[in-house]
C-alpha positions as CSV (number, residue, x, y, z in Angstrom):
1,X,20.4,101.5,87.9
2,X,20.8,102.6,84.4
3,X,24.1,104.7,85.4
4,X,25.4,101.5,86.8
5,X,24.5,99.2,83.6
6,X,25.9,101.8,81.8
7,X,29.5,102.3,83.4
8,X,29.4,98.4,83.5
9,X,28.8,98.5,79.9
10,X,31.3,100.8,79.3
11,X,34.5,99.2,81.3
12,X,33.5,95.9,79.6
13,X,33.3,97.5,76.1
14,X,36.0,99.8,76.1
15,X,37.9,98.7,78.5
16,X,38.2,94.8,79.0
17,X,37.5,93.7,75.5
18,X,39.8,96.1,74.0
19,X,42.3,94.8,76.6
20,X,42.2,91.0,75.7
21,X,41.9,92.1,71.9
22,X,45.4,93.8,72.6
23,X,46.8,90.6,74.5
24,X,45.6,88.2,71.7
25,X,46.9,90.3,69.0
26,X,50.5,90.9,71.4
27,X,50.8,86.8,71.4
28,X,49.8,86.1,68.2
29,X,52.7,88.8,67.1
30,X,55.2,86.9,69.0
31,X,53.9,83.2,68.1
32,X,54.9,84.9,64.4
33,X,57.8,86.6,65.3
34,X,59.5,83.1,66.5
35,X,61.1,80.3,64.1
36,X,58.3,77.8,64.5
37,X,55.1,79.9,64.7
38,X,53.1,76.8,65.7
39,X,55.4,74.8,68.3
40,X,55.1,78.3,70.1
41,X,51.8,78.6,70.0
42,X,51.2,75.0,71.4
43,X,54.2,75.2,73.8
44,X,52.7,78.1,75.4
45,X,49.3,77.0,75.9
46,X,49.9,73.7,77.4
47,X,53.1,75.6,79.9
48,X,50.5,77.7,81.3
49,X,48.8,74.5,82.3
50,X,52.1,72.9,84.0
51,X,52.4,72.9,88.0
52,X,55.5,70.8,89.6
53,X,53.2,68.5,90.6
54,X,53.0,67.2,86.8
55,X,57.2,67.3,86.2
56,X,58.2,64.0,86.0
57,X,61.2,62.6,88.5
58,X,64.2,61.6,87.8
59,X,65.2,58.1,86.9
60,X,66.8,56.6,90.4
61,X,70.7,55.9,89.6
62,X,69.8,52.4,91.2
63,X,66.9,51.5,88.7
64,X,67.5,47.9,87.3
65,X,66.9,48.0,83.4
66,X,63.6,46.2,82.4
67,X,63.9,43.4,79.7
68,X,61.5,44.8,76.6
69,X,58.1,43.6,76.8
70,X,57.5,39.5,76.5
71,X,55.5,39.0,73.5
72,X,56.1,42.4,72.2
73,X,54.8,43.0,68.6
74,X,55.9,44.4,65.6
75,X,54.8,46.5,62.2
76,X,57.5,45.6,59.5
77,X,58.6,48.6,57.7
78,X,59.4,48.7,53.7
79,X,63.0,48.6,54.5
80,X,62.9,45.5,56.7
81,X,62.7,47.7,59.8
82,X,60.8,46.6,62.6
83,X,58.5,48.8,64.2
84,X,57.8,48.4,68.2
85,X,54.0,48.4,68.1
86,X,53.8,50.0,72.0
87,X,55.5,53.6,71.7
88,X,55.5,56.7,73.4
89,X,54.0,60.3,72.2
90,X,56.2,63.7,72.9
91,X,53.3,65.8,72.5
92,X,50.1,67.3,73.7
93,X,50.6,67.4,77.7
94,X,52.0,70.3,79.7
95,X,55.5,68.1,80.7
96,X,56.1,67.7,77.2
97,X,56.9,71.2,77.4
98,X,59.3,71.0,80.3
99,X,62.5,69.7,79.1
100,X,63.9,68.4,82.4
101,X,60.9,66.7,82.5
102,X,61.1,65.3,78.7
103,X,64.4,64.4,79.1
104,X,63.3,62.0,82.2
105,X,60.2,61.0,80.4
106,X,62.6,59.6,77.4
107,X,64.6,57.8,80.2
108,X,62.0,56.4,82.3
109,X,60.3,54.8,79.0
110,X,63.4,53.3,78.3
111,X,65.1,51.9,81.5
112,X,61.5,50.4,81.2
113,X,61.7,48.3,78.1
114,X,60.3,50.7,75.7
115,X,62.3,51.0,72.3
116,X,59.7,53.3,70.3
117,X,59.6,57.4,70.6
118,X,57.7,59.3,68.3
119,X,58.4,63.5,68.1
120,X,58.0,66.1,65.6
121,X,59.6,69.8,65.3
122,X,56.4,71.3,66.1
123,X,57.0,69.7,69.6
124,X,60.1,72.0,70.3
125,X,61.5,69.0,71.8
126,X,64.4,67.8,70.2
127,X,66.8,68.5,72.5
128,X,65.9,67.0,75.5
129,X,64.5,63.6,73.8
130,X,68.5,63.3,72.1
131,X,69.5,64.1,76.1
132,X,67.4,61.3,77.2
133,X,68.3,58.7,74.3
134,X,72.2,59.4,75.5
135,X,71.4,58.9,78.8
136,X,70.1,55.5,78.3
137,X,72.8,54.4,75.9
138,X,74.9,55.3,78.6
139,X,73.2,52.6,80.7
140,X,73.8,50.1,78.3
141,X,70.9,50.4,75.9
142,X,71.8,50.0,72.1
143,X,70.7,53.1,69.9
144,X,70.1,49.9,67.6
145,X,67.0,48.8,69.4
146,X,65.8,52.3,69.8
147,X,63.1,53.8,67.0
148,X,62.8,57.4,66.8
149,X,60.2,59.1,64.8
150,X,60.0,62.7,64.3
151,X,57.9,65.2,61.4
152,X,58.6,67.9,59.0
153,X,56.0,70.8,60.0
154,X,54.5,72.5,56.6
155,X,56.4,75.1,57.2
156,X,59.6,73.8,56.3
157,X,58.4,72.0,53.5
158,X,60.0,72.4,49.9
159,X,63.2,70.8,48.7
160,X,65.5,73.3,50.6
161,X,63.1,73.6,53.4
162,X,63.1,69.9,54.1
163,X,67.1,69.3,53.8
164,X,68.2,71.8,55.9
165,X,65.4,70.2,58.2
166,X,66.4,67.2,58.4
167,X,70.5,68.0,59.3
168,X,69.3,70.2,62.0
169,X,66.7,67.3,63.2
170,X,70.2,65.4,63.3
171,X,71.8,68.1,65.0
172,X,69.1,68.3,67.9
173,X,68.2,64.3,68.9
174,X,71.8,63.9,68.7
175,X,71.8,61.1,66.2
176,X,73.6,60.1,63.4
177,X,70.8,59.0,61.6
178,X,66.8,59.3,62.6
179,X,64.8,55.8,62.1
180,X,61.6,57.5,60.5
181,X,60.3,60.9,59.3
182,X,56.7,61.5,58.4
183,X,55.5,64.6,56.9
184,X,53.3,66.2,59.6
185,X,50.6,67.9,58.1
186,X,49.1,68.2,54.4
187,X,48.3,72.0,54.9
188,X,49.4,74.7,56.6
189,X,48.4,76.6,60.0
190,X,46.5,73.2,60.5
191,X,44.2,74.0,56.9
192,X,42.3,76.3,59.4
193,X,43.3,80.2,57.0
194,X,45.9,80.3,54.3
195,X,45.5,77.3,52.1
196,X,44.7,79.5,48.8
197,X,46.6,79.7,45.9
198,X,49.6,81.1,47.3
199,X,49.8,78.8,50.5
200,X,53.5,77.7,49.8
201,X,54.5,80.3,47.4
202,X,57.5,81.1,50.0
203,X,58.6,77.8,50.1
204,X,59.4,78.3,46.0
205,X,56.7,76.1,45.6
206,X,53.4,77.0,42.8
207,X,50.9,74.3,44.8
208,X,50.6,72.4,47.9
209,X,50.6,69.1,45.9
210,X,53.9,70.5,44.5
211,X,55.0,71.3,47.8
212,X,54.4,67.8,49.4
213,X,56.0,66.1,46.4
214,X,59.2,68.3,46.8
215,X,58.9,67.5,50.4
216,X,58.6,63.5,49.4
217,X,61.5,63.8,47.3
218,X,64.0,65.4,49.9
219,X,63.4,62.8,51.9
220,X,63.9,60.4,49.8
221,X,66.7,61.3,48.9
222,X,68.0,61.7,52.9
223,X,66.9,58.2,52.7
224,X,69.3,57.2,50.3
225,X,72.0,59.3,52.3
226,X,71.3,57.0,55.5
227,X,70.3,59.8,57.5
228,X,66.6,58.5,58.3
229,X,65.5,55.1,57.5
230,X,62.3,55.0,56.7
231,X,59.9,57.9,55.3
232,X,55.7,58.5,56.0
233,X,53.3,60.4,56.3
234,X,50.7,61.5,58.8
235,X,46.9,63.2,58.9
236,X,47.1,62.3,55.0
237,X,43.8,61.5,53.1
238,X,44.0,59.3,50.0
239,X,44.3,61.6,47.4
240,X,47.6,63.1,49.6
241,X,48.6,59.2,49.6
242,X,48.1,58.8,45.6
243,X,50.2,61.8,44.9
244,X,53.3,60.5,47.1
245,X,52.4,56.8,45.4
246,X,52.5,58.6,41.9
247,X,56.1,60.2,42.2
248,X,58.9,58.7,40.2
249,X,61.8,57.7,42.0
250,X,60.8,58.1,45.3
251,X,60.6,55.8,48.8
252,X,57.4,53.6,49.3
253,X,54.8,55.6,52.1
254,X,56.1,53.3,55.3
255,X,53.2,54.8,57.3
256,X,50.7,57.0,57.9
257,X,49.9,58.5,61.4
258,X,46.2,59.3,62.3
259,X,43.7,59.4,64.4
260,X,42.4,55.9,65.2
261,X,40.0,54.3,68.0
262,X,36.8,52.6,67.8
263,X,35.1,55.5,67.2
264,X,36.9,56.9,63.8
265,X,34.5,58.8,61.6
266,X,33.3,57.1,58.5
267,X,35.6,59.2,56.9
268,X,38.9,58.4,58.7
269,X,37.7,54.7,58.2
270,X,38.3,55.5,54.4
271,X,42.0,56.7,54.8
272,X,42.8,53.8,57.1
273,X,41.4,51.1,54.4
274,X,43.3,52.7,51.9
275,X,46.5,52.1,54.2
276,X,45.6,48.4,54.3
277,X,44.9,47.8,51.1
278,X,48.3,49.7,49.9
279,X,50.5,48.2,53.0
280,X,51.2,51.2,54.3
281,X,51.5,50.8,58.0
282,X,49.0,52.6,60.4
283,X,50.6,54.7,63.8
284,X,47.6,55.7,65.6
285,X,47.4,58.8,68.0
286,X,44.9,59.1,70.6
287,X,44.1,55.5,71.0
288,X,42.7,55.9,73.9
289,X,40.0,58.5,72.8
290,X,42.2,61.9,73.5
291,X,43.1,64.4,76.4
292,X,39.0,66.2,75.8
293,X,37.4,62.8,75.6
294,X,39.5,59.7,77.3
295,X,37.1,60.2,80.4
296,X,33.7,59.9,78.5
297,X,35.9,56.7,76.7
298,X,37.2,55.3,80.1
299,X,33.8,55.1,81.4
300,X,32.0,53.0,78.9
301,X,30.6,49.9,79.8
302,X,31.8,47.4,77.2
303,X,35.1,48.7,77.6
304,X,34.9,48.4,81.8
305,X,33.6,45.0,81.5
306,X,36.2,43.6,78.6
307,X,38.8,45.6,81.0
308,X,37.4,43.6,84.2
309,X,37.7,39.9,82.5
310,X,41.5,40.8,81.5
311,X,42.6,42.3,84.6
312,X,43.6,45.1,82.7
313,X,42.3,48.8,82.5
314,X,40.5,50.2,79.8
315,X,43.6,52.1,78.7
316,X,45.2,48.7,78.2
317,X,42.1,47.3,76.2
318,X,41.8,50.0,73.8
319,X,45.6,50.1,73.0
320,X,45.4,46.2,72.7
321,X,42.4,46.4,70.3
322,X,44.5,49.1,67.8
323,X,47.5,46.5,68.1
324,X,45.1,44.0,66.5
325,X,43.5,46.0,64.0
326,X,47.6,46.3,63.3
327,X,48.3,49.7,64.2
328,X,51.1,50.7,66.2
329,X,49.9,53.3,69.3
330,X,52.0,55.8,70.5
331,X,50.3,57.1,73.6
332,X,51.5,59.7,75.7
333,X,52.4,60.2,79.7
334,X,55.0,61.9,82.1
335,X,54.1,59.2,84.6
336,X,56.5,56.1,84.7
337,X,53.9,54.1,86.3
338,X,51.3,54.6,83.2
339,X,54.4,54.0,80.6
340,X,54.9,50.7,82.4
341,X,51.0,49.7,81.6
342,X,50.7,51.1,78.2
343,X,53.8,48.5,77.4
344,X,52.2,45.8,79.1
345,X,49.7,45.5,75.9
346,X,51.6,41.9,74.6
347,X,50.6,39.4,77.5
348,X,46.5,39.7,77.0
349,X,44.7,39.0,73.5
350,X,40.6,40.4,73.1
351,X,38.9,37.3,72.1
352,X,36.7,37.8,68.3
353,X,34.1,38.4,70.7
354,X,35.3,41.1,72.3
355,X,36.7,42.5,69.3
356,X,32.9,42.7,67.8
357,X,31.7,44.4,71.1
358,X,34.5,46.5,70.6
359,X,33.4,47.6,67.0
360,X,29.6,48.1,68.1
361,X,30.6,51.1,70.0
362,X,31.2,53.0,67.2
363,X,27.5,53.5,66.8
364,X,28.0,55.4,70.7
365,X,28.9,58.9,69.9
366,X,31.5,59.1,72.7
367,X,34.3,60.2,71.2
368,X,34.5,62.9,68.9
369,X,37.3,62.7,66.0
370,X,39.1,65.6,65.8
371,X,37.5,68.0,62.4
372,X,38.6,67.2,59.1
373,X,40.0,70.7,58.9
374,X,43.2,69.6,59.8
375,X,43.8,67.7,56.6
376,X,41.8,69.5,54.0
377,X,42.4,67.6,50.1
């Protein structure tokens, strides 16, 4: 028996282990060896996850365009923009990684009255959203009524870093201009390793504070160029926010994208005040609770029961109670059928009531906020 525990032993120690050590040191070498280190890294581990089943279909050539949403609602932006308060999310499933499938997604959501797409470069996406929006202008959409979002990775922030980004950004969606811009992230490799000192010393920058200002700055001055409309922020605590507010010369913060459902930690709850109380607009991202915990969400009774006395699902109700705490949603899907409810937010209102209910869950530890690690001050 021993003999056998100890070939076992030996095959696992010297032989598997070594093996996967080798693999995960292979793909983190070509994650690093690629332009966008990150969007690879992402891309790869949700492709592995894609089957055909998940692609989404083409758009019929016979589909009548929808009107927009009756009723829709809207965040007004610093410039006198209006921001659609139902969009769309390019990120975090495996068909956002399939661009035959984004392409599709972008036209489904807008044959289907949707006017608001939010993206980022870390997304490796660009392309195939710009095919999408061209594809609906085609059918008589104006690029007027359509809001496109995308975000400078920390990677490319800096004053050169950021210009060059946003020409190729242009470049990619196929756009003359882009309607917003946030900065994506605070830190670097999500503030997980390499935030000493010397995080952005390539960039040409001495700090990270120095970094985000330079960022700020670039974009406010592509601002003043016409090439995006409005500027913001997202994942950003309030000392990121007062160092943006601080800055001579530079664009008002338009929004700030983060994290926001009933159950935000005590600490996201700060962030978001601090957004109210300095009218910077809120985006929220997963809304709904997230991909890890939307089922643990969906299943909740309060939210079943509020669901049940709107005729509406509980996907419905908690985008519908962000609208009304005034935050936009940006939730994401491949499947045209979900697109279509996640717009049809504007014809139901939660009562005070069931807004209170709504707030009493956040005792219920049900959803776990993502950690704070990925905005470190």
């Amino acid at each position: 028996e021993m003999g056998v525990v100890g070939t076992c032993f030996r095959v696992v120690f010297f032989g598997i282990i070594p093996a996967i050590v080798l693999c995960i040191a292979a793909f983190v070498g070509y994650c690093s060896s690629t332009p966008n280190p990150w969007g690879t890294f992402f891309a790869s581990v949700f492709l592995v996850q894609l089957t055909e089943a998940k692609h989404t279909p083409a758009v019929p050539a016979d589909f009548a365009l929808k009107p927009r949403p009756a009723k829709e609602l809207f965040t007004k932006l610093p410039s006198g923009h209006k921001l659609p308060m139902s969009g769309i999310g390019m990120c975090c499933r495996p068909n956002a990684y399939h661009h035959p499938s984004v392409r599709q997604q972008v036209l489904w959501y807008l044959v289907q009255g949707g006017r608001h797409i939010d993206g980022a470069d870390v997304y490796l996406n660009h392309e195939p959203i710009g095919q999408g929006i061209q594809d609906a202008i085609k059918l008589g959409i104006p690029r007027s009524e359509i809001f496109v979002t995308t975000k400078v990775w920390p990677d490319s922030f800096g004053t050169e870093g950021t210009t060059k980004a946003v020409k190729r950004f242009l470049q990619e969606l196929q756009l003359d201009y882009v309607d917003m811009i946030l900065l994506h992230m605070p830190r670097r490799n999500l503030g997980l390793f390499g935030t000493g000192p010397n995080e952005f010393k390539d960039l040409g920058c001495e700090s990270a504070a120095e970094c985000r200002k330079q960022t700020w700055l670039a974009l406010t001055e592509a601002r003043k160029q016409g090439l995006v409309k409005e500027i913001g922020i997202s994942n950003f605590k309030i000392a990121h926010m007062k160092e943006l507010q601080e800055l001579e010369g530079a664009a008002p913060i338009a929004v700030n994208q983060l994290q926001f459902h009933p159950w935000s930690s005590d600490e996201a709850m700060l962030a978001i005040n601090y957004c109210r109380d300095n009218n910077i607009n809120i985006v929220a991202y997963n809304s709904m609770g997230g991909s890890m915990e939307k089922d643990k969400a969906f299943s909740h009774a309060v939210l079943q029961d509020i669901a049940a006395a709107h005729h509406k699902s509980v996907g419905q109700v908690l985008l519908r109670w962000a609208i009304q705490q005034g935050a936009a949603v940006i939730p994401g899907t491949g499947n045209p059928k979900h697109m279509a409810q996640n717009l049809a937010v504007f014809d139901f209102e939660l009562s005070a009531a069931e807004m209170a209910r709504m707030e009493e869950m956040r005792k219920d530890a049900v959803v776990q906020s993502l950690p704070s690690f990925v905005n470190p001050e």
